[in-house]
Backbone bond lengths (Angstrom), bond angles and torsions (degrees), N, CA, C in turn:
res aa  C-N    CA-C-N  psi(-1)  N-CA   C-N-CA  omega(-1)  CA-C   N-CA-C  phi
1 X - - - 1.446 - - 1.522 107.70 -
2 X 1.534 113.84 123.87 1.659 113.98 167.40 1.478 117.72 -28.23
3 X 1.176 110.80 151.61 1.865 96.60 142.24 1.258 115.26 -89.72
4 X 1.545 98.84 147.65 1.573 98.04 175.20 1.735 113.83 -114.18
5 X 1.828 101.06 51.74 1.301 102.30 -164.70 2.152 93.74 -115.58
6 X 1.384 110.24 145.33 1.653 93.45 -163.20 1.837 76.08 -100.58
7 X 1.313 128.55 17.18 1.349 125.87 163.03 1.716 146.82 -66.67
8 X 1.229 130.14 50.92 1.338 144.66 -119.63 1.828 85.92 -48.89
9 X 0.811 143.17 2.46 1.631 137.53 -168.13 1.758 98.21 -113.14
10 X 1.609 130.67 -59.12 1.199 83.75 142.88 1.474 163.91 -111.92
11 X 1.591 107.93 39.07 1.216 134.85 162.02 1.654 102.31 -47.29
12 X 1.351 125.92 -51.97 1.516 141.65 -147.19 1.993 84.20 -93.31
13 X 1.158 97.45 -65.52 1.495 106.10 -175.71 1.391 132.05 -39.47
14 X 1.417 108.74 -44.85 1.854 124.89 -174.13 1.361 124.01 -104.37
15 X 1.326 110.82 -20.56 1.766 110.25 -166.02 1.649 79.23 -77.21
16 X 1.660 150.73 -52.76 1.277 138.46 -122.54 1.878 90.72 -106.98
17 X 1.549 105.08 -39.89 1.425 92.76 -175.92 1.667 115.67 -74.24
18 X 1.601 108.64 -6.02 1.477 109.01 169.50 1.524 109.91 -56.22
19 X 1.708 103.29 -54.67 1.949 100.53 -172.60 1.453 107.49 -81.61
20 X 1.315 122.38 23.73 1.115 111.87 164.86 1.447 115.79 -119.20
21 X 1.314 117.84 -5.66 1.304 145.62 167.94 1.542 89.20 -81.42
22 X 1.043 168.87 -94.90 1.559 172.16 97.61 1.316 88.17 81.88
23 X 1.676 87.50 -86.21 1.650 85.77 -162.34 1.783 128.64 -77.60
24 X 2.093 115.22 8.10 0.996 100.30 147.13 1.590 131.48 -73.12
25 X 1.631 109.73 -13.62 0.963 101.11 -165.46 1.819 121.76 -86.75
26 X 1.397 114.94 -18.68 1.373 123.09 130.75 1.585 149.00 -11.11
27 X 2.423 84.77 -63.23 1.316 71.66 178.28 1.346 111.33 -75.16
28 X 1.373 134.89 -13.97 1.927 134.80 -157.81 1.191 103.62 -81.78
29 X 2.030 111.84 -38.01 1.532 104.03 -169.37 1.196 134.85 -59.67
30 X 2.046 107.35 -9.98 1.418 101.07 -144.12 1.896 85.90 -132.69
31 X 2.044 101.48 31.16 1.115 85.94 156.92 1.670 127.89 -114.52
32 X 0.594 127.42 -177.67 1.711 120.37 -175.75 1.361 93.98 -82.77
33 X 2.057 95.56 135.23 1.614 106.20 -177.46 1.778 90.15 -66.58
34 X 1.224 136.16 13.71 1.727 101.49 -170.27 1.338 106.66 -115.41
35 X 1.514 96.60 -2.46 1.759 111.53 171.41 1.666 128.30 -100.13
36 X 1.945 87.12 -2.14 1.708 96.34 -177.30 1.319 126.38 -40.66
37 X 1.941 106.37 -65.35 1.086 102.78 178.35 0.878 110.97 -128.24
38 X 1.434 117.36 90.65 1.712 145.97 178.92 1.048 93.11 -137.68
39 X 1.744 122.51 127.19 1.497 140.92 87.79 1.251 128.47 22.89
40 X 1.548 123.60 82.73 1.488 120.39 150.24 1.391 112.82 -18.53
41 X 1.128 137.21 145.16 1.182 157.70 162.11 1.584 109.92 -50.37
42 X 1.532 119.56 106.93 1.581 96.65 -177.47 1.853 116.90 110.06
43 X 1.574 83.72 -61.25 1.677 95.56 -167.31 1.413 91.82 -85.75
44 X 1.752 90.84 151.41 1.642 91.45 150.68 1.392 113.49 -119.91
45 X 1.290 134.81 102.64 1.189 138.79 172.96 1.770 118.02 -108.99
46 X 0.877 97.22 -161.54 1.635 102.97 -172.19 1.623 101.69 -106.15
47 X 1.335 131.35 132.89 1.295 126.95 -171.97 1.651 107.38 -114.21
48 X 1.156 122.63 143.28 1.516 132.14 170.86 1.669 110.70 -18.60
49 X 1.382 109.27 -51.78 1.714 95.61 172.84 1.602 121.41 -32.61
50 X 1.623 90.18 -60.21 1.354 101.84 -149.48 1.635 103.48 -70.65
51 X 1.480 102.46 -37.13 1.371 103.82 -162.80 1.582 118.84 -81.80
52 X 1.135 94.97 -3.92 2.091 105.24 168.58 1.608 109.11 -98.06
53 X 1.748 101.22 -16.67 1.639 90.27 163.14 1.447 126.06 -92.18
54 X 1.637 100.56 -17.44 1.380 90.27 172.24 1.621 110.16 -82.29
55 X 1.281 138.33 -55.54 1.255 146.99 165.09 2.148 98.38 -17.39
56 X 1.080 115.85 -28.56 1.724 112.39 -152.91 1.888 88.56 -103.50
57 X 1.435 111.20 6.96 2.028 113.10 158.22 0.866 121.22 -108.94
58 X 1.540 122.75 -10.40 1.138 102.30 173.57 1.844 125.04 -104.21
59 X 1.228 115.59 2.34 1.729 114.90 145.07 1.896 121.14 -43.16
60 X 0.860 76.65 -27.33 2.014 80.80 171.44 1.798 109.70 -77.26
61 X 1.045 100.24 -49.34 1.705 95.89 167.87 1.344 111.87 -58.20
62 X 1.645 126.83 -60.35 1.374 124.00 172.70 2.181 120.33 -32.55
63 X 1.633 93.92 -41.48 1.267 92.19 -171.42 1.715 101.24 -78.94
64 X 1.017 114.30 -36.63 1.621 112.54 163.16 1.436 138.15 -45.16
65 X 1.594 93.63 -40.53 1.493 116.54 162.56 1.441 120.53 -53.57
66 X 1.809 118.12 -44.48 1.212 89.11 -170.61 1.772 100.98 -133.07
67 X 1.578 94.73 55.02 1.383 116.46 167.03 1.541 116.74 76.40
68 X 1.527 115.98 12.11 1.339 101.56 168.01 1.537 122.40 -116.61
69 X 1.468 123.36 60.14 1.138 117.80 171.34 1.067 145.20 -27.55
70 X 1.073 97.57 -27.33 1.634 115.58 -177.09 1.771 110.40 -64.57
71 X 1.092 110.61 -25.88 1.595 121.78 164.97 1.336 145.68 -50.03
72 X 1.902 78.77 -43.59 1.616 92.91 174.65 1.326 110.56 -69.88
73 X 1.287 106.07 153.83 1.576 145.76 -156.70 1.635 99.88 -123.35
74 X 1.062 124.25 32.49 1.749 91.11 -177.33 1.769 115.11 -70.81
75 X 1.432 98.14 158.67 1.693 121.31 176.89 1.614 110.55 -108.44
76 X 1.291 106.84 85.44 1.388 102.46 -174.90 1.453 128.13 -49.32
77 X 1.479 93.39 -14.89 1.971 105.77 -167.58 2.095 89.91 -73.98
78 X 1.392 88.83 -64.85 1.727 113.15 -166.99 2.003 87.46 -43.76
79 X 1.522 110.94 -60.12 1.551 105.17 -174.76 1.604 111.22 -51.13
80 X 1.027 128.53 -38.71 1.072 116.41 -175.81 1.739 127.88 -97.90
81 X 1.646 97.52 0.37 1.728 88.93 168.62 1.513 118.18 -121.46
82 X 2.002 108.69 13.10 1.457 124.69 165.32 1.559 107.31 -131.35
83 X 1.493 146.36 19.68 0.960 117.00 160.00 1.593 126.58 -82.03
84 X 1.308 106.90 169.62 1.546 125.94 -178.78 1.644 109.52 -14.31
85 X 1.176 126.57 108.69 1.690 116.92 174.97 1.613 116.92 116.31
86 X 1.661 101.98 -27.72 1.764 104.85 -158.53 1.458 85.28 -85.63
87 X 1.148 89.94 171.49 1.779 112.02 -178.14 1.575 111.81 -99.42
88 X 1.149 102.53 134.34 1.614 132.34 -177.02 1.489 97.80 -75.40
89 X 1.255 121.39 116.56 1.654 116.11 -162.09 1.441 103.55 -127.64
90 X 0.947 145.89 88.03 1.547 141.48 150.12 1.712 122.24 -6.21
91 X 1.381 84.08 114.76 1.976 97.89 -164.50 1.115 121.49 -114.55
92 X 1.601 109.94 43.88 1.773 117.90 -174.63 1.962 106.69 -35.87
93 X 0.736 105.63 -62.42 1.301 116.31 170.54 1.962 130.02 -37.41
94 X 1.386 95.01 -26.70 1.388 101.47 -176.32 1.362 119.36 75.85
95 X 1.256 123.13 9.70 1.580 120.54 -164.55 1.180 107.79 -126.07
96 X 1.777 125.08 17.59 1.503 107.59 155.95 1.761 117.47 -101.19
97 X 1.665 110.75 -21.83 1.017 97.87 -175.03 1.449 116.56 -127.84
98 X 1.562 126.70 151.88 1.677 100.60 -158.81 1.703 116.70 -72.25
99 X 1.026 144.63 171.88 1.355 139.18 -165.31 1.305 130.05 -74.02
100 X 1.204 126.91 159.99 1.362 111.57 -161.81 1.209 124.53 -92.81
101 X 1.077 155.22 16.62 1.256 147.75 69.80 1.502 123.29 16.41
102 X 1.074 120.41 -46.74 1.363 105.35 -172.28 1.634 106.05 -107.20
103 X 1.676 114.71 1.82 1.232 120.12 -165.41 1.793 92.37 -94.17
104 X 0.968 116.56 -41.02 1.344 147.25 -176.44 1.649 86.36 -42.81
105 X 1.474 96.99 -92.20 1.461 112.78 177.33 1.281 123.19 -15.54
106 X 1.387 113.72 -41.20 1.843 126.75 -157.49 1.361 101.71 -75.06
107 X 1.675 93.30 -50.79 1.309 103.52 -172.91 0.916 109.90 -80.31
108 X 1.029 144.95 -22.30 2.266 133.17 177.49 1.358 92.71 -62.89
109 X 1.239 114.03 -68.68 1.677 131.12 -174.42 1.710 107.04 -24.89
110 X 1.262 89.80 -55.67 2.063 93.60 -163.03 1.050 85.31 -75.38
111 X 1.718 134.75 -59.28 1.447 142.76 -148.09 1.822 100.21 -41.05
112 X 1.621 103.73 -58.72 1.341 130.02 -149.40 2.264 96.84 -75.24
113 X 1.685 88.96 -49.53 1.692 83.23 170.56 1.579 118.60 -56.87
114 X 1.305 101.47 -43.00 1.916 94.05 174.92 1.208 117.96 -60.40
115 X 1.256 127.06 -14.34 1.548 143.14 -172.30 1.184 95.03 -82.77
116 X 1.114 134.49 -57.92 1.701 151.55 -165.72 1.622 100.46 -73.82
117 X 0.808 139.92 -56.61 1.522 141.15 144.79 1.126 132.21 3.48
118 X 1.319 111.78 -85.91 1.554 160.65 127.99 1.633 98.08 6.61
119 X 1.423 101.24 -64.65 1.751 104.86 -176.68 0.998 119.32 -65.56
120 X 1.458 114.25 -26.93 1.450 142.69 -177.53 1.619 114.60 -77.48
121 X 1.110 111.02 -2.62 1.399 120.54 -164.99 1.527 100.75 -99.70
122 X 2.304 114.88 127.66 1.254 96.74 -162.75 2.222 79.11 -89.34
123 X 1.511 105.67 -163.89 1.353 132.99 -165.43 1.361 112.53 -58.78
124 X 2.117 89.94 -42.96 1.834 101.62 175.35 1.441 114.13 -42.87
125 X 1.340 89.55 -69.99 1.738 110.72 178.81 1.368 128.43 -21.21
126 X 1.401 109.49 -54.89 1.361 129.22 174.94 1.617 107.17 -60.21
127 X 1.496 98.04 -60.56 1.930 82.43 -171.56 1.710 104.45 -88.76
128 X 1.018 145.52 43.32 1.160 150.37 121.49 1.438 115.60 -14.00
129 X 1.377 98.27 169.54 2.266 98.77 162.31 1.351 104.38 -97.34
130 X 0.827 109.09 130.36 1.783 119.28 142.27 1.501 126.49 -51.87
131 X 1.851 106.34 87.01 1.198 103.38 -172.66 1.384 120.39 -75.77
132 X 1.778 120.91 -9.33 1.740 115.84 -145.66 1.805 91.11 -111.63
133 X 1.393 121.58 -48.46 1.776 88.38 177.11 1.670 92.33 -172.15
134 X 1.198 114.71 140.84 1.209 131.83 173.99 0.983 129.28 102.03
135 X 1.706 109.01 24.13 1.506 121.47 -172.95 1.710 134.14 -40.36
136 X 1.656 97.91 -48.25 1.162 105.30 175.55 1.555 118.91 -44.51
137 X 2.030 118.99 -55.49 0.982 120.74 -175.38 1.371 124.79 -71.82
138 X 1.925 116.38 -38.54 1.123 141.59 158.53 1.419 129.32 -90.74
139 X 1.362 122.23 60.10 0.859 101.53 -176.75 2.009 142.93 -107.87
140 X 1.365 88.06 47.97 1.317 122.89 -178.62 1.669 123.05 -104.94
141 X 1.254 166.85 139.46 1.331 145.00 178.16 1.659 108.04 -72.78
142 X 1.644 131.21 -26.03 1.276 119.03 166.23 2.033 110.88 -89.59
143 X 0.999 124.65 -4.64 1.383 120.13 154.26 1.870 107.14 -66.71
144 X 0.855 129.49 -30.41 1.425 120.89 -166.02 1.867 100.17 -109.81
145 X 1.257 101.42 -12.99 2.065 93.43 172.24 1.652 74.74 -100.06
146 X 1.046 153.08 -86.63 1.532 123.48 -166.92 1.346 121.20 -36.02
147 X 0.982 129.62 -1.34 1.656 120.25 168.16 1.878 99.11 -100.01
148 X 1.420 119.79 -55.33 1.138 100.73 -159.97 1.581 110.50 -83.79
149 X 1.047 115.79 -8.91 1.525 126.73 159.58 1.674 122.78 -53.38
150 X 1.290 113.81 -68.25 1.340 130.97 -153.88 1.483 91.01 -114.24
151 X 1.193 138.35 -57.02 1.359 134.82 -133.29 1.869 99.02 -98.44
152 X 1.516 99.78 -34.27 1.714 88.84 -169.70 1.245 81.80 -100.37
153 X 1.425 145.15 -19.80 1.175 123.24 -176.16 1.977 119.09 -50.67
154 X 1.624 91.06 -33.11 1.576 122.10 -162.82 1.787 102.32 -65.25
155 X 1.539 92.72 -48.78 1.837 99.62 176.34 1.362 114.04 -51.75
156 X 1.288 106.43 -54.14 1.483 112.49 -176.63 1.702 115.83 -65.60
157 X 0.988 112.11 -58.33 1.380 108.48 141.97 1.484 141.16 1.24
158 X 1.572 105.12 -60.03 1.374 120.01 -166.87 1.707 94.78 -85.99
159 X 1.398 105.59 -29.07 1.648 114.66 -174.21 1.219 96.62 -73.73
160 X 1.284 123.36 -72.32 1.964 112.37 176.64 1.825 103.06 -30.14
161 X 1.056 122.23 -66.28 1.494 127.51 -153.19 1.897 93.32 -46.43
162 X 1.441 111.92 -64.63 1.520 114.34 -172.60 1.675 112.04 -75.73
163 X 1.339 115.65 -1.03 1.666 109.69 175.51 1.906 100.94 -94.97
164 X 1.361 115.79 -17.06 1.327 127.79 178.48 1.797 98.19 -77.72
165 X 1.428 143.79 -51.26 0.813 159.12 163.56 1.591 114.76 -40.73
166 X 1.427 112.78 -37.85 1.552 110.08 179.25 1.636 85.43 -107.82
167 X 1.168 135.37 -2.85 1.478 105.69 159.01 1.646 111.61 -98.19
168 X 1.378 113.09 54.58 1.521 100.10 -168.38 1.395 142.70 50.60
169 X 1.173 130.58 11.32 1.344 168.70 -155.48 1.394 96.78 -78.40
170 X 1.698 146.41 146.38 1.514 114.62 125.50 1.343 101.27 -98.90
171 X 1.555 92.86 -161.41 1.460 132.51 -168.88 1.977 98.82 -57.71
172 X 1.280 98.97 151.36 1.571 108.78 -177.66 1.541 92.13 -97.35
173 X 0.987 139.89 -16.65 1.779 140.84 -173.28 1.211 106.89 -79.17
C-alpha cells in the first residue's frame, strides 16, 4: 500500500516497513499454533509468542511519539509477560501465553495503526527531540519511529527466521 503521507520521513519510513510487515506476517502464519511458543531443543532463544508480544507495546510509544495518545492500546497482561528484560519462557503447555492467533492479530492491528499514524505525522513532528529513549543515537522523533517501526521490528524478525530453522521450519522466500 502507498503512503498517503505528503511527509518525505514518512514517505521513507512506511511504504518498506509495510512489505516487511507482509512478509513477517507469513513467516508466523504458516507456523503450527503448537510450536508457537516452544523452545528449540537446547537453545534458548526467543520464540514467535513472545516476540510478536513484545513487538505488539511498542505502537503505544509511536502513538505518543507523534502526539496521539489517545491511540495507544496498551495490554497490560502482554506488557508485563514480554516487555524489555522478561524472560522468553517455553510453553509446552500453552498456558503462559495467549494463542497465536490472537497474538498475530494484536500485532498486525497495533503494527498497522502505528503505520497509519506515522502517515499522519506532519514534518514538525518528525524532526522534533526524542524525549522517551535513545537520544544520543535517535535523536529526532522520526529517527526513533524508524527504529521501533522498521528497525527492531527487523531484529525480531531475523530471530523468528533462525528459531523457525532450528525448529525444522524452511525459509518463507
Amino acid at each position: 500500500m502507498p503512503a498517503t503521507s505528503t511527509n518525505a520521513s514518512a514517505q521513507t519510513i512506511v511504504p518498506p516497513t509495510r512489505m516487511a510487515l507482509g512478509l513477517f506476517e507469513k513467516m508466523v502464519r504458516e507456523i503450527p499454533a503448537e510450536k508457537f511458543a516452544r523452545k528449540p531443543e537446547g537453545v534458548n532463544t526467543n520464540h514467535p509468542a513472545w516476540i510478536l508480544g513484545h513487538l505488539s507495546i511498542y505502537p503505544d510509544y509511536v502513538m505518543e511519539l507523534v502526539g496521539k495518545p489517545e491511540l495507544a492500546s496498551p495490554n497490560p497482561a502482554i506488557t508485563e509477560l514480554c516487555k524489555d528484560g522478561t524472560e522468553c519462557k517455553d510453553d509446552a503447555q500453552g498456558s503462559i501465553y495467549p494463542p497465536k492467533d490472537e497474538l498475530i492479530e494484536l500485532f498486525l492491528t497495533r503494527m498497522n495503526a502505528a503505520l497509519d499514524a506515522i502517515e499522519q505525522t506532519d514534518d514538525a513532528t518528525m524532526a522534533g527531540p526524542n524525549t522517551l529513549f535513545g537520544q544520543e543515537a535517535m535523536p529526532t522523533v522520526g529517527g526513533l519511529l524508524n527504529f521501533l517501526t522498521a528497525h527492531h521490528m527487523m531484529m525480531h524478525m531475523g530471530q523468528t527466521s533462525a528459531w523457525r530453522r532450528m525448529m525444522g521450519m524452511g525459509s518463507v522466500m
